[in-house]
NUTI-901443 format. One line per 3 residues: number of its first residue (from 1); for each residue x, y, z of C-alpha. Coordinates in Angstrom, 1 decimal, decimal comma, always signed. Example, Ala and Ser with C-alpha at 12.3 -4.5 7.8 and 13.67 -1.06 7.14 Angstrom:
1> +12,3/-4,5/+7,8  +13,7/-1,1/+7,1
***
This chain:
1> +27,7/+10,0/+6,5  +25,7/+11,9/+4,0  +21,9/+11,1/+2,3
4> +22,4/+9,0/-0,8  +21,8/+11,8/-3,5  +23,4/+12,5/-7,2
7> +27,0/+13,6/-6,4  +27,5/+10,1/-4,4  +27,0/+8,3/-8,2
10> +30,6/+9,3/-9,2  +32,6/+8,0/-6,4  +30,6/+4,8/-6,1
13> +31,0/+3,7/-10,1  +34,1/+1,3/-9,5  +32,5/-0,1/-6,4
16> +32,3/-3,9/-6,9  +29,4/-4,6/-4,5  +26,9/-1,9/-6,1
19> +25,4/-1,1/-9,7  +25,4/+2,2/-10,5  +23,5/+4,4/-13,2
22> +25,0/+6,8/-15,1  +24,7/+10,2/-15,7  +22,7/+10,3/-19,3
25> +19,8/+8,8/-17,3  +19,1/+11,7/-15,8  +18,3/+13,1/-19,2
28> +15,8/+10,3/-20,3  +12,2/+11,3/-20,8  +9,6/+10,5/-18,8
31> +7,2/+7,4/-20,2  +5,8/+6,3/-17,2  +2,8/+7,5/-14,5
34> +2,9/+5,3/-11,6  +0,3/+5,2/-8,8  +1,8/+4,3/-5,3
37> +5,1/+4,8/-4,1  +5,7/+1,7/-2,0  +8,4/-0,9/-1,5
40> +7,0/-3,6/-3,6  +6,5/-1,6/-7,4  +10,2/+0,3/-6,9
43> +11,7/-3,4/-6,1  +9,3/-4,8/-9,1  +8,3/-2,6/-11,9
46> +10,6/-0,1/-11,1  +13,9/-2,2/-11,3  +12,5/-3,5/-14,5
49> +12,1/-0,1/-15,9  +16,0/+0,6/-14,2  +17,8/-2,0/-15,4
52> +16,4/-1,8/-19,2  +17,2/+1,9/-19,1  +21,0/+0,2/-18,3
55> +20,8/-1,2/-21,0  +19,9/+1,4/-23,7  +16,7/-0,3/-24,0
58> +13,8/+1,5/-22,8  +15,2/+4,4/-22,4  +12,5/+6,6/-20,4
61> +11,9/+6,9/-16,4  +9,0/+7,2/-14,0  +6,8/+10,1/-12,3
64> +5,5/+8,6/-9,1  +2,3/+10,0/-7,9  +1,6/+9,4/-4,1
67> -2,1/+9,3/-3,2  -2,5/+8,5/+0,2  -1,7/+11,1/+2,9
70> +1,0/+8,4/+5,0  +4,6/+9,8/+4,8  +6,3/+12,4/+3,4
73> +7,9/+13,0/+0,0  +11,0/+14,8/+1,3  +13,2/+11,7/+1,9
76> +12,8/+11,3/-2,2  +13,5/+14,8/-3,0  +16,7/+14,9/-0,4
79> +18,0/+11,2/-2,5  +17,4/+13,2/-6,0  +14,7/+10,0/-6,3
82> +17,7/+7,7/-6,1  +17,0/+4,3/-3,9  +19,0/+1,4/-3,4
85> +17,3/-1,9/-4,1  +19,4/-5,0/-2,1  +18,6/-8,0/-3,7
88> +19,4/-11,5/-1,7  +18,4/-14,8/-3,0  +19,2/-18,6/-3,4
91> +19,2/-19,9/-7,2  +20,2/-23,5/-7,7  +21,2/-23,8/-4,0
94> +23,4/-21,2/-4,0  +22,9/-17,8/-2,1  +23,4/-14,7/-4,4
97> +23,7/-11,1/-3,8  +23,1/-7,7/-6,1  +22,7/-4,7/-4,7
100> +21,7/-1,6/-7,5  +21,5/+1,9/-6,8  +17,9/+2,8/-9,0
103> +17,3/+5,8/-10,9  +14,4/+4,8/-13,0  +12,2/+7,4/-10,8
106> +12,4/+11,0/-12,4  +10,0/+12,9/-9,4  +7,2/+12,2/-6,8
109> +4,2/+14,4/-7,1  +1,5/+14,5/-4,4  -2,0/+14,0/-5,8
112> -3,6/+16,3/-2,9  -1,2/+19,0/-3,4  +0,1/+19,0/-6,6
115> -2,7/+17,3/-8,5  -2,6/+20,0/-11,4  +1,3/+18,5/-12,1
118> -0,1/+14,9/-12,3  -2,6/+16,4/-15,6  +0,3/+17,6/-16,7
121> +1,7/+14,3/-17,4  -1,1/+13,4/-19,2  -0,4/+15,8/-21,7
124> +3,4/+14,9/-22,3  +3,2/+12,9/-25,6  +6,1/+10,7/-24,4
127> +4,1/+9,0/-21,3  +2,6/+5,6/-22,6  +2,2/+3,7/-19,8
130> +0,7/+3,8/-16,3  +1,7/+1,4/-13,4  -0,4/+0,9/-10,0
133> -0,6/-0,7/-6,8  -2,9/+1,0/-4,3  -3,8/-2,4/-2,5
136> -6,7/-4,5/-2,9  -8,6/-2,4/-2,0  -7,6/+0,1/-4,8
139> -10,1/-1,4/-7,5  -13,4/-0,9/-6,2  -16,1/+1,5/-7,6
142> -16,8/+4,2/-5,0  -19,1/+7,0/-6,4  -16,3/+9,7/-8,0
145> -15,9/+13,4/-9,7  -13,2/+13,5/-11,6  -13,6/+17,4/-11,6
148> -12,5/+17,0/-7,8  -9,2/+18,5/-6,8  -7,8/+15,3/-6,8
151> -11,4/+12,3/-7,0  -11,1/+10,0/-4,7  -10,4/+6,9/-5,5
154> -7,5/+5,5/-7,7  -9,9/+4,7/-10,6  -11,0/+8,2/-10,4
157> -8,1/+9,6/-10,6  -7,3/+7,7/-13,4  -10,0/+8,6/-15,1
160> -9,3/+12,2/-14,9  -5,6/+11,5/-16,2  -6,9/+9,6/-19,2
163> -9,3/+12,3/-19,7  -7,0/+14,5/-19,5  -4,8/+13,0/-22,2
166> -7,9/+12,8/-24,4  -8,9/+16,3/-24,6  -4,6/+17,4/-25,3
169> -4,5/+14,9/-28,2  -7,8/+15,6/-29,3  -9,3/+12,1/-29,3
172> -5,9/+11,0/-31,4  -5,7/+7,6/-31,1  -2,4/+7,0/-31,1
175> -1,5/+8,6/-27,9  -3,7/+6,0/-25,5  -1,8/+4,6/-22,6
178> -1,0/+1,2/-21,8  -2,4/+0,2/-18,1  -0,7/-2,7/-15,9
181> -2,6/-2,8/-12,7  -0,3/-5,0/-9,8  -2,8/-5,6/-7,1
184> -3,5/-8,8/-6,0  -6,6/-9,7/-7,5  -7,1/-12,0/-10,0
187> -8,2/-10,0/-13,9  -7,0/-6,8/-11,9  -7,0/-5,3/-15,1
190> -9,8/-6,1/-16,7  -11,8/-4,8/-13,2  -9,9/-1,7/-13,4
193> -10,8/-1,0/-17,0  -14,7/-1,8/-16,1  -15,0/+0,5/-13,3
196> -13,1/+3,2/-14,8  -16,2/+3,0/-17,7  -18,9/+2,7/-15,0
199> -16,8/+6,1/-13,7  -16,9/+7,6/-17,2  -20,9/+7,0/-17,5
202> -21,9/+8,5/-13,8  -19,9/+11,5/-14,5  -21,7/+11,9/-18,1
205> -18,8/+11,9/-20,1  -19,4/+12,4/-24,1  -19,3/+9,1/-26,0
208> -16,4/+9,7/-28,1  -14,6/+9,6/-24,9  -16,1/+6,4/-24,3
211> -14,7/+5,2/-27,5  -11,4/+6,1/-27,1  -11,2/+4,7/-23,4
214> -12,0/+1,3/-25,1  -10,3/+0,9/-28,2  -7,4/+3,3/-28,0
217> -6,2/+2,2/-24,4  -5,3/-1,4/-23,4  -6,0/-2,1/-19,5
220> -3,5/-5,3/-19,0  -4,5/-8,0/-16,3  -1,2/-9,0/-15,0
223> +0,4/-11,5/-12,2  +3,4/-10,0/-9,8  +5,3/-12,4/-7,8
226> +8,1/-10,8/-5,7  +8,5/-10,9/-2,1  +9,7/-7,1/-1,1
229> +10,0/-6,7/+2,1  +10,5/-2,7/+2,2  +13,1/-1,8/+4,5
232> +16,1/-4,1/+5,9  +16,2/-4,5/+9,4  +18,5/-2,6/+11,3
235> +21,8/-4,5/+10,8  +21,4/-5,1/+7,5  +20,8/-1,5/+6,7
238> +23,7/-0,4/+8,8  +25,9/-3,0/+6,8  +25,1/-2,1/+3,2
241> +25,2/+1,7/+4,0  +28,6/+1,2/+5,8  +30,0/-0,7/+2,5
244> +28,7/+2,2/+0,6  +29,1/+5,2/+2,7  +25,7/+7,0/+2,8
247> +22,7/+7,0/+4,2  +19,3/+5,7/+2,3  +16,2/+6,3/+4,3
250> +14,3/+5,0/+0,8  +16,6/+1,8/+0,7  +14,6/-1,8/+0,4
253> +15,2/-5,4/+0,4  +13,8/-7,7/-2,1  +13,9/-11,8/-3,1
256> +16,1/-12,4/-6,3  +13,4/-14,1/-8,1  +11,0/-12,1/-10,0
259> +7,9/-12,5/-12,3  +5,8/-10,3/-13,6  +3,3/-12,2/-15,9
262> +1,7/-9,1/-18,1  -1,5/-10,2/-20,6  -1,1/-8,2/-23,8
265> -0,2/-8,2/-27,7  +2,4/-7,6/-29,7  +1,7/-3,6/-29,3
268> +1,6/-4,0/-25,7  +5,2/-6,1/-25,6  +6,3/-3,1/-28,3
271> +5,6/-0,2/-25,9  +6,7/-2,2/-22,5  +9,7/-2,9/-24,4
274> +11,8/-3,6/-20,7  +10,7/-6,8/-20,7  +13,3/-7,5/-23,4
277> +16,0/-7,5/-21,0  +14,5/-9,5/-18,2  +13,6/-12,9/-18,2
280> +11,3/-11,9/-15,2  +8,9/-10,4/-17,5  +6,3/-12,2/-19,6
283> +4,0/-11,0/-21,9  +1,4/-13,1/-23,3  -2,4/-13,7/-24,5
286> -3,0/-15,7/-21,6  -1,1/-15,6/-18,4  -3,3/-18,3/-16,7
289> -0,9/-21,2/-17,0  +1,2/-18,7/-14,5  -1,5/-17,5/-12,0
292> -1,7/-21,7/-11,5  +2,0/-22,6/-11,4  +1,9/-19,9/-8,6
295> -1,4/-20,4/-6,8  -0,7/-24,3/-6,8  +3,2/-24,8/-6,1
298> +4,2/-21,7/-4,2  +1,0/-20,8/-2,5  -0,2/-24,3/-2,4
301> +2,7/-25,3/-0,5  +2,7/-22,7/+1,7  -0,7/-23,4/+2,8
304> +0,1/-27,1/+3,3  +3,3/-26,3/+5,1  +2,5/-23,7/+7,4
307> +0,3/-25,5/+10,3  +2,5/-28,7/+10,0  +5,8/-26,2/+10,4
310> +4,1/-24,3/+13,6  +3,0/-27,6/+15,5  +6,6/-28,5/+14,6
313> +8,0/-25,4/+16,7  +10,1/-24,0/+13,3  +9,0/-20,0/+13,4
316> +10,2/-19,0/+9,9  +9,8/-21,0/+6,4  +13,9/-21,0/+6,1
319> +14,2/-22,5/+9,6  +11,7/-25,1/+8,4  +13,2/-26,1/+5,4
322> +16,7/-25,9/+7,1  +15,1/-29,7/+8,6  +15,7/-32,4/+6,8
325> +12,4/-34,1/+7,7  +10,2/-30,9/+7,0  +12,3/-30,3/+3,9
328> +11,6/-33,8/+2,5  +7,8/-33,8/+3,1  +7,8/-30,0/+1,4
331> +9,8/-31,4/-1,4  +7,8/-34,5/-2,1  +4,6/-32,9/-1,6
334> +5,4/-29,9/-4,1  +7,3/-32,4/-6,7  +5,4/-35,6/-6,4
337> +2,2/-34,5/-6,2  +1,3/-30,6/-6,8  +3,5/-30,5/-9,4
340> +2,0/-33,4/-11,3  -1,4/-32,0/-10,8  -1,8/-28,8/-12,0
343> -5,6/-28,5/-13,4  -3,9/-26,2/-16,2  -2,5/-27,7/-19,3
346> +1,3/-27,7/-18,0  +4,4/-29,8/-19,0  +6,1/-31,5/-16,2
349> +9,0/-30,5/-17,8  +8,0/-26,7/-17,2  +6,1/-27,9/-13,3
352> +9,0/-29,1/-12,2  +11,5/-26,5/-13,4  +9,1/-23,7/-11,0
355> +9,1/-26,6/-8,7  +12,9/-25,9/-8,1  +12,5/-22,3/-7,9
358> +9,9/-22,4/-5,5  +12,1/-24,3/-3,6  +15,1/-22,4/-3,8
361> +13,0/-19,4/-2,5  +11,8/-21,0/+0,6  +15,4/-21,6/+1,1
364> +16,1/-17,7/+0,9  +18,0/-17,2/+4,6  +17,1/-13,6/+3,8
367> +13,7/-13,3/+4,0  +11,6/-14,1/+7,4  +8,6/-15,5/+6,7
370> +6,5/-16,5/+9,5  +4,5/-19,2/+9,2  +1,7/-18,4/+11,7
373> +1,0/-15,7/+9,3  +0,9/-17,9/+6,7  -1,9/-19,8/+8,6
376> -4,2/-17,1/+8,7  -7,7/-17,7/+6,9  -5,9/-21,3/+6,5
379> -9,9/-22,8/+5,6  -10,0/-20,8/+2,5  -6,4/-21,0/+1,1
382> -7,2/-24,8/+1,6  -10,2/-24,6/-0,9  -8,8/-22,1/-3,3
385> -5,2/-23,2/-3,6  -5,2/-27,1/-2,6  -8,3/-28,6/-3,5
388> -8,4/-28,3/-6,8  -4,9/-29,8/-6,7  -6,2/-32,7/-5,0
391> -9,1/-33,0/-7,3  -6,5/-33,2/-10,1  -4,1/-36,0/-9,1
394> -7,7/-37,9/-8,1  -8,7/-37,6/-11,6  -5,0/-38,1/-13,3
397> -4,2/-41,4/-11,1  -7,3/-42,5/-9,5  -6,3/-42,4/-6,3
400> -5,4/-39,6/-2,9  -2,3/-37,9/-2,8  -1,2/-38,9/+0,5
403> +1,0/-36,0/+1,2  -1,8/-33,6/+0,4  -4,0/-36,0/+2,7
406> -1,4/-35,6/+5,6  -1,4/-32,0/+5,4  -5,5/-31,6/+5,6
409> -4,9/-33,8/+8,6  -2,6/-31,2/+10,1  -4,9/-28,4/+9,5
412> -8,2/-30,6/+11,2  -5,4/-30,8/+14,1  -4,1/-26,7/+13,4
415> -7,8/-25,8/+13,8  -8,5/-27,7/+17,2  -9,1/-25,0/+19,6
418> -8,5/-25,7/+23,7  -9,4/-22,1/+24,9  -11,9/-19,6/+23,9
421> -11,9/-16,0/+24,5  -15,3/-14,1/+23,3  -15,0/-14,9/+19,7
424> -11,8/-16,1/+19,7  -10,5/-19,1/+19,5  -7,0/-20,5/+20,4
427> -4,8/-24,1/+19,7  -1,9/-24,5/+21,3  +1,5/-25,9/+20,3
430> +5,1/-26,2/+22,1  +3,4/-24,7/+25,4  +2,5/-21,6/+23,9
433> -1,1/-20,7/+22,5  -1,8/-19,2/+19,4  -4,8/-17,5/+17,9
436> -6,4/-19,2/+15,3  -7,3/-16,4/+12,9  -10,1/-18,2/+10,4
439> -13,6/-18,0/+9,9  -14,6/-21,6/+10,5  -13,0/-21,5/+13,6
442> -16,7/-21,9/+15,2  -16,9/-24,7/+12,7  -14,0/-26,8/+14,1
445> -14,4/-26,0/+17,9  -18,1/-27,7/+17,6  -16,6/-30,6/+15,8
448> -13,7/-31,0/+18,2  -16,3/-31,4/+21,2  -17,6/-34,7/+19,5
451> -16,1/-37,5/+21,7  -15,6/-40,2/+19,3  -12,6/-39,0/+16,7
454> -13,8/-41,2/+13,9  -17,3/-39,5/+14,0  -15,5/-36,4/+13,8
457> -13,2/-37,1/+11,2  -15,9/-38,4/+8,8  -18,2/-35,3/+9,3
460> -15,6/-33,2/+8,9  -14,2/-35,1/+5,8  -17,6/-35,3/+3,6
463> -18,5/-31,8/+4,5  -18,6/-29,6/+1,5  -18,7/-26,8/+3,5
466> -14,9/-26,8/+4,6  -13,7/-28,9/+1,3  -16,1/-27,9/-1,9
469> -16,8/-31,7/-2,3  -17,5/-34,4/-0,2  -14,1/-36,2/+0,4
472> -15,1/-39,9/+1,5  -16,3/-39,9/-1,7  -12,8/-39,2/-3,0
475> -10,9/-42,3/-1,1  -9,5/-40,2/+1,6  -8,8/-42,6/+3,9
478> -10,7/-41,7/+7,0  -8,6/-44,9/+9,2  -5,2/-43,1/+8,1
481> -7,1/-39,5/+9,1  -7,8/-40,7/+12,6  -4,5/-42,2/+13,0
484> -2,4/-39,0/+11,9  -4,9/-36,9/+14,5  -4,1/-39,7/+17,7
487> -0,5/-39,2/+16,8  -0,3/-35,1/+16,4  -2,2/-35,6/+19,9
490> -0,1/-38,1/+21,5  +3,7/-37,7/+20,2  +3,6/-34,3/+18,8
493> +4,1/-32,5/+15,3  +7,7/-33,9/+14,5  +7,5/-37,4/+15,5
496> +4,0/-37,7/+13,4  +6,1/-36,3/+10,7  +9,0/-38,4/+10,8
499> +6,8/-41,5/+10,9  +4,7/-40,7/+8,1  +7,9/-40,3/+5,9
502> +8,9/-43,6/+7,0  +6,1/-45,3/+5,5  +5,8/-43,8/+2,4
505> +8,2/-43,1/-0,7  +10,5/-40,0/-0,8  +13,7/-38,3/-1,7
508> +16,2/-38,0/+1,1  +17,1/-34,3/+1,5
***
């Protein structure tokens, strides 16, 4: 078999398991500079961007620009910048499939070599928007010169592109860009657009510049929520390219859900006009409501889940929720008491309908996601996306949600270490040990060495340090605590389990 690339288009258009573009989209104009060339924006952003130029709708397509040294750009110049994006999911219970062969990328230019290409951009009137994700650790202020031959960091080098487009369009403002920052941090793009003025000020830029940065350009805070893998594994590579009859070394797996929450105004929906064909996209004022339905029900869950599904023995979230029991403590917790909880103005109407997709994605069969890596820094995601859950359903109903409860006993249990190695610190579960990767590891060995259990329960409990507020305070029932720990001790993860669902209400899965 040959490399995916143009010619294969024709042959593949009356294939029934693939979407494929046509030819006039090879003639669209570029709107688009994107920073990073990974798995996640070409399965997010970019499939946006495809599937509205399908449409007739946008109508533009994407220059990549690749800043980090790792990999090579000559599988994308081999594929004619074509990709195929395998989307697997399970929506109302039901596994679907859609597979699309993506053109929405135009060319890949390589800031250290080809950084006077990328100014170029910044000069073509038609570009209006820029997409990143360069990590985390992308959006920090590092000292810069954007006279460099390419600056350093991504705000840097954005700096020099929008400086670039100032000084063609002579300060016009009608040719600012519109700036979605992806990475994972919450007001990404608000950051962004502050260190990119801090940037503009060390490198003594005039203040007209400063002007235009500010009222001509809108920097975006947005909220992604896609789980893109990157590449298949082996046999599911070798499947899809058998079906289709080429080889795709740029070919990536994603979920079937997709959000991507995006805070602007009407000018901003106007110019990101692909979010007209996709329910996936939001734009709004205020995307808050969505960075909470997330943080709370999917991420809260998780959190909740993951110990309680490792002492179990289940590997992967799908093999958990495969269990009835597991299933019906995940459901009840997420439904019966996240979801009623939110500390965001929410109708249950709307927290229960993202209650079901959550659901449905931790049912995906394609996606393995292991849950001891879900544990790691398990003390923190327990502050920042349960407590104030907890807090919540304290206030709403005056008393402790008791699957929430049973899950912070889990994670006092999770975080008991039997064996230390230097500064690490290990549990152990099913006969195997595991490496508890947290920073109050220290915390909860010293705590575990306190003979008597209720003493240690009840220091652990009213300690602000681990929970934000002191919990005894709260009516967590320290008795029901203890007795959760003895059990996890003495009859294991799943028989705890099974016998706390058999005292309290739930829905049979």
């Amino acid at each position: 078999m040959n490399h995916l690339f143009r010619e294969h288009l024709r042959r593949l258009r009356n294939h029934p398991d693939v979407t494929v573009p046509d030819d006039s989209v090879f003639e669209l104009p570029e709107k688009v500079i994107q920073f990073g060339t990974g798995a996640f924006l070409r399965g997010l952003a970019d499939y946006f961007v495809d599937k509205a130029n399908r449409e007739g709708i946008f109508n533009g397509r994407i220059v990549v620009v690749k800043s980090t040294e790792e990999g090579d750009l000559k599988a994308f110049d081999r594929q004619d910048n074509l990709y195929t994006l395998a989307m697997k999911g399970v929506h109302n219970g039901k596994l679907i499939e859609e597979t699309i062969i993506s053109s929405s990328i135009s060319r890949v230019l390589s800031a250290k070599n080809q950084w006077s290409l990328v100014l170029d951009c910044a000069r073509n009137p038609a570009i209006k928007i820029v997409f990143s994700n360069t990590t985390e650790l992308g959006i920090q202020l590092v000292q810069d010169d954007i006279y460099q031959w390419p600056p350093i960091s991504f705000p840097g080098k954005l700096l020099a592109f929008l400086y670039a487009r100032f000084t063609a369009f002579a300060a016009s403002p009608d040719h600012g860009l519109v700036i979605v920052p992806t990475e994972l941090i919450s007001d990404n793009g608000k950051k962004l657009e502050s260190i990119v003025l801090e940037l503009a000020h060390r490198n003594g830029l005039e203040g007209s510049f400063i002007d235009w940065l500010e009222q001509s350009n809108s920097f975006c805070n947005s909220l992604v929520d896609r789980i893109v893998p990157g590449r298949p594994d082996v046999q599911i590579k070798k499947q899809i390219e058998e079906e289709l009859g080429y080889i795709d070394d740029l070919m990536i797996i994603s979920e079937h859900y997709r959000m991507w929450a995006i805070e602007g105004d009407e000018k901003v929906k106007e110019i990101l006009s692909f979010s007209q064909v996709d329910s996936g996209v939001i734009i709004e004022s205020d995307i808050e409501l969505y960075r909470e339905l997330k943080l709370r029900l999917l991420n809260g869950a998780h959190t909740l889940g993951s110990g309680l599904a490792y002492l179990c023995g289940f590997t992967t979230v799908v093999e958990a929720m495969k269990n009835p029991t597991f299933s019906a403590y995940l459901t009840n917790l997420i439904q019966g008491e996240i979801s009623l909880a939110i500390p965001y103005p929410v109708s249950e109407e709307r927290a229960q309908k993202f209650s079901k997709m959550v659901l449905d994605r931790f049912l995906n069969p394609y996606i393995e996601h292991k849950w001891i890596n879900i544990t790691h820094n398990y003390s923190a995601k327990i502050n920042s996306r349960v407590i104030p859950s907890f807090l919540q359903f304290h206030k709403e109903f005056g008393t402790t949600p008791e699957y929430i409860t049973f899950g912070f006993a889990v994670y006092i249990f999770f975080m008991k270490a039997v064996r230390k190695d230097g500064d690490n610190f290990y549990g152990l579960a099913n006969g195997s040990y595991y490496l508890i990767q947290d920073q109050r590891a220290a915390y909860f060995h010293q705590k575990w060495q306190i003979t008597s259990l209720p003493e240690m329960v009840h220091l652990i409990l009213k300690d602000p340090f681990i929970w934000g507020s002191d919990l005894t305070k709260l009516g967590v029932s320290e008795e029901n605590v203890v007795h959760y720990l003895e059990s996890l001790e003495n009859v294991g993860a799943s028989q705890t389990l099974a016998d706390f669902l058999s005292k309290v209400e739930y829905v049979k899965i």
